[in-house]
C-alpha positions as CSV (number, residue, x, y, z in Angstrom):
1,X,-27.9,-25.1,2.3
2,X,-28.6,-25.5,-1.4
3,X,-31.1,-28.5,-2.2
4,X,-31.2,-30.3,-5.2
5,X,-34.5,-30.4,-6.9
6,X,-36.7,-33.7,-5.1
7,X,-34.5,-34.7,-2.7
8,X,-35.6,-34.3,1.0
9,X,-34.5,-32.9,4.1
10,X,-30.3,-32.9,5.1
11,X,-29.2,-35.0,8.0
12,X,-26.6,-33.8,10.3
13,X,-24.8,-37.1,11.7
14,X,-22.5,-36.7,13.8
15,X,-19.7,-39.5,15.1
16,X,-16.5,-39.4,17.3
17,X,-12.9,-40.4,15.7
18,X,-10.0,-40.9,17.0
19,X,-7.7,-37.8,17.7
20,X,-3.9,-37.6,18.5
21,X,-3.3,-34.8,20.3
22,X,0.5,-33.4,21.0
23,X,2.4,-31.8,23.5
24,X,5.9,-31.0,24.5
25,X,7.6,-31.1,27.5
26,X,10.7,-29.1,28.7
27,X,11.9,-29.5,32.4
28,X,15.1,-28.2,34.6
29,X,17.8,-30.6,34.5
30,X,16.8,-31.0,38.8
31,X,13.4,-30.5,39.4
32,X,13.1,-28.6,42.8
33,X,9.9,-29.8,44.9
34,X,9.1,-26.4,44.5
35,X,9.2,-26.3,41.1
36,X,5.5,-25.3,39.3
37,X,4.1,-27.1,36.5
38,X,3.2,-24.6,33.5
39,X,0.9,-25.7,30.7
40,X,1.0,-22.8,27.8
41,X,-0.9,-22.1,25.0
42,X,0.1,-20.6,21.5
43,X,-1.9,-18.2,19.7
44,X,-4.3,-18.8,16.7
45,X,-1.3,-20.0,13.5
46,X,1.5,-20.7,16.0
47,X,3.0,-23.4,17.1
48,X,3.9,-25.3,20.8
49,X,7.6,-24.8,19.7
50,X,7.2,-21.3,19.0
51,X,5.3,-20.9,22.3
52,X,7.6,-23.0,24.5
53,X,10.6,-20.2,24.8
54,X,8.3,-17.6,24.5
55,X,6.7,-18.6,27.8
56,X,10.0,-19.8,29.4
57,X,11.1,-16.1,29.6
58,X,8.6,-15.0,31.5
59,X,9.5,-16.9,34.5
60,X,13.1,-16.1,36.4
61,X,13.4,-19.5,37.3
62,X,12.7,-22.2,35.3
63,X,9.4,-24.5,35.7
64,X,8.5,-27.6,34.3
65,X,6.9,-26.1,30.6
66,X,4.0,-27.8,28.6
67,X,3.1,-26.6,25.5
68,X,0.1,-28.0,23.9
69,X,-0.3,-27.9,20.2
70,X,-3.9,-26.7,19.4
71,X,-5.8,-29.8,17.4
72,X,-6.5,-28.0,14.0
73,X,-3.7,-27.8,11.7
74,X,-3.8,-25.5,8.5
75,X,-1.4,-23.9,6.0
76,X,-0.2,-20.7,6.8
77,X,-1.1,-18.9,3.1
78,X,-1.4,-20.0,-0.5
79,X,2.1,-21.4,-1.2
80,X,3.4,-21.8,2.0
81,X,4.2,-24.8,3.3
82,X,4.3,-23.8,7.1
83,X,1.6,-25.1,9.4
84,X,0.0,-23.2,12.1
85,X,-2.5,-24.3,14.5
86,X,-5.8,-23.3,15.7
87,X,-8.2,-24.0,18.8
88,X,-11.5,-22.5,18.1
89,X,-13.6,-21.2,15.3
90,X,-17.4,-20.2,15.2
91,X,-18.2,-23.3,13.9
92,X,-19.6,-25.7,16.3
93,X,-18.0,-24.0,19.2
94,X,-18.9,-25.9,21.8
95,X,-17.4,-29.1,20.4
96,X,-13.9,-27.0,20.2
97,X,-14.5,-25.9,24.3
98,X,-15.4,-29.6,24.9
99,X,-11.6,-31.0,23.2
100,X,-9.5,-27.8,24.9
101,X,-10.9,-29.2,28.4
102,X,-10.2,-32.4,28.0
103,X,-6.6,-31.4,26.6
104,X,-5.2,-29.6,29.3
105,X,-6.8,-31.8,31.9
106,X,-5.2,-34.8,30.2
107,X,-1.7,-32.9,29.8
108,X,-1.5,-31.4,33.4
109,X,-2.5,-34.5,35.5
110,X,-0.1,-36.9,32.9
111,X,2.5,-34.2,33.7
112,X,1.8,-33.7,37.2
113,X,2.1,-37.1,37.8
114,X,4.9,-37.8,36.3
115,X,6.9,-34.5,37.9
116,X,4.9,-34.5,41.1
117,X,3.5,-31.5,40.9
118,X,-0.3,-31.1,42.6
119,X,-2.6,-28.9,41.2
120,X,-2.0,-26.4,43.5
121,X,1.6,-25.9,41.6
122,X,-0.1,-25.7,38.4
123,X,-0.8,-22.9,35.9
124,X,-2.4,-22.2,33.1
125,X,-1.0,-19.8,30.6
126,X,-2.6,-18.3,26.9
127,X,-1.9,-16.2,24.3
128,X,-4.1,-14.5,22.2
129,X,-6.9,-17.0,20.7
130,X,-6.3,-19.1,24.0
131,X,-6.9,-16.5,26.2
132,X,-10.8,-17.1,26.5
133,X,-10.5,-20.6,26.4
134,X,-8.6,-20.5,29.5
135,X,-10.3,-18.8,31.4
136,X,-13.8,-20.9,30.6
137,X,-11.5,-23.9,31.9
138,X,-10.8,-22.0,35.3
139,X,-14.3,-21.3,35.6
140,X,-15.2,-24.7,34.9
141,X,-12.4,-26.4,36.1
142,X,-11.9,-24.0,39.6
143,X,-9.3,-26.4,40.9
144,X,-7.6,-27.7,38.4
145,X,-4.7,-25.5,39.1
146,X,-3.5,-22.6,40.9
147,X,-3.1,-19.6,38.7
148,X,-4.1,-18.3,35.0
149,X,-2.2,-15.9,32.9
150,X,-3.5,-14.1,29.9
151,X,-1.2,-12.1,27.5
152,X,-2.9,-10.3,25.0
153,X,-6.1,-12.3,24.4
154,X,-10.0,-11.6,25.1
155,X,-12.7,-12.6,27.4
156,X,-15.8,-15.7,26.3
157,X,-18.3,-14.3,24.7
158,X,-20.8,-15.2,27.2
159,X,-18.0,-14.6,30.4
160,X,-21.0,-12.4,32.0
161,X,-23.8,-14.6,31.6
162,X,-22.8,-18.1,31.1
163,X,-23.0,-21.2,33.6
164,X,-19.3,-20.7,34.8
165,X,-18.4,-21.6,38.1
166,X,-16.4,-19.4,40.9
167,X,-12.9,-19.0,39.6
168,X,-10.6,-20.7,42.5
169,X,-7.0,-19.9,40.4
170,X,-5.7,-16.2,40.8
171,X,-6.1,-14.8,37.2
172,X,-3.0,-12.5,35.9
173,X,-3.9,-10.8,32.8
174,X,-1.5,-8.9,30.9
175,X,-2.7,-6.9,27.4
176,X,-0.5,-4.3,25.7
177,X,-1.0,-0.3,24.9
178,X,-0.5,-1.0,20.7
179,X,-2.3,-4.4,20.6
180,X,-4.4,-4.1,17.1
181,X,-6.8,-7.0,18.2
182,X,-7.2,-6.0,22.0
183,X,-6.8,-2.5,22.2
184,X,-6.9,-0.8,25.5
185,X,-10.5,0.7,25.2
186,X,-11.8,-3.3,25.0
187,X,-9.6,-4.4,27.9
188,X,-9.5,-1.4,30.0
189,X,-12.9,-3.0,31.2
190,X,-11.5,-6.8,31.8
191,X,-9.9,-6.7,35.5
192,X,-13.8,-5.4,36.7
193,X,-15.1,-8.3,34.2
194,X,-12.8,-10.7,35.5
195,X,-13.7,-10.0,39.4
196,X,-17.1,-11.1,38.6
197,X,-16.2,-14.8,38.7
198,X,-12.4,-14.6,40.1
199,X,-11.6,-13.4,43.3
200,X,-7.7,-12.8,43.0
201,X,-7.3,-10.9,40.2
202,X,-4.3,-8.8,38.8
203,X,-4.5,-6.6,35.3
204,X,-1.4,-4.6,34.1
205,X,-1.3,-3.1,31.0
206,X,2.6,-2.9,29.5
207,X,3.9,-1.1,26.1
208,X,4.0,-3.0,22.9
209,X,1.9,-4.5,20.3
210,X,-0.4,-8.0,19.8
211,X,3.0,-10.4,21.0
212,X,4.7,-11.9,24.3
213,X,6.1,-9.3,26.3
214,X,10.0,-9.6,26.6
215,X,8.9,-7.7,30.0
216,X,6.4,-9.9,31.2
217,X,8.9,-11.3,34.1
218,X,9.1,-8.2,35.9
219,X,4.9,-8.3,35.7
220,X,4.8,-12.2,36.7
221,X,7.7,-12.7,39.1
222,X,6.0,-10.6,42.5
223,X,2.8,-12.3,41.2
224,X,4.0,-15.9,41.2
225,X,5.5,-15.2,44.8
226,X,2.7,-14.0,45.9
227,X,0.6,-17.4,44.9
228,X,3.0,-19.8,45.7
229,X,4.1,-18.7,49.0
């Protein structure tokens, strides 16, 4: 940082504000007992209405849907007036990590509680720029909820070395053959990456570019049996 002339050392203060922090919340007109809670996260200059029927069509029935707005708000280009939102940039990371954590714990207990839904009914899916903070919440978080799906994201940074926990939620990652920002020579390597914390661990790799599979049910469907029996 540039100095002026004189003056002495710059002090970083730092204090906490107040932050409202949205979500929305789309259920079946009769929740079945059976019914799983799913708290979904849109990618880096989307939006939680944007993700909410993007994630509905994975599942073949319905489930009770969460979609969290990410905290940082921004215009989408010079002269636009549309507003995307972020999660996470290089700047003070950890801070970011800290506020996604306490998001989704805060959005599936308020909604598990009010649905009945236990954790062990509860996923956790992310697109793109949610992706990796996902699964550092599984691996700090192990049972917070059941499963974790990531379409077309990456893994944290410091997924190999960092003071993660074991994973408890079965981890369904899904990237795509023409992604531009996760192209299969990064994530041919994830499922083996992902097995070093997670023990249940499925990887598929379906046709298509960097955006939500209009396929992804027949990929989630036998998976969701599977962990939900």
């Amino acid at each position: 940082m540039l100095q002026p002339k004189g003056m002495g050392e710059v002090a970083d203060q730092t204090f906490s504000a107040r932050l409202d922090c949205h979500y929305l919340v789309l259920a079946p007109d009769t929740v079945d007992a059976q019914a799983p809670l799913v708290v979904t996260l849109h990618g880096f200059g989307a939006s939680p209405e944007a993700m909410l029927p993007l994630t509905a069509r994975l599942f073949e029935i319905q489930p009770i849907l969460v979609s969290l707005q990410g905290p940082y708000q921004f215009f989408l280009g010079p002269g636009n007036r549309e507003v995307g939102y972020g999660w996470i940039t290089n700047r003070r990371p950890a801070e970011s990590i800290r506020l996604h954590h306490e998001m989704v714990l805060h959005a599936a207990a308020e909604a598990g509680r009010q649905f009945g839904v236990p954790p062990q009914r509860r996923l956790l899916v992310g697109f793109s720029q949610a992706v990796g903070l996902n699964y550092r919440f599984v691996a700090t978080h192990p049972d917070a909820v059941r499963g974790v799906i990531g379409v077309c994201g990456g893994l944290p940074g410091d997924w190999d070395e960092g003071a993660y926990q074991r994973v408890g939620a079965a981890v369904l990652h899904i990237a795509r053959t023409s992604d531009e920002y996760y192209p299969p020579e990064i994530t041919a390597h994830y499922e083996e990456r992902l097995r070093r914390r997670a023990g249940d661990v499925e990887f598929h790799l379906i046709d298509g570019g960097h955006r939500m599979p209009s396929s992804g049910r027949r990929v989630v469907k036998p998976w969701l049996e599977r962990i939900l029996r």
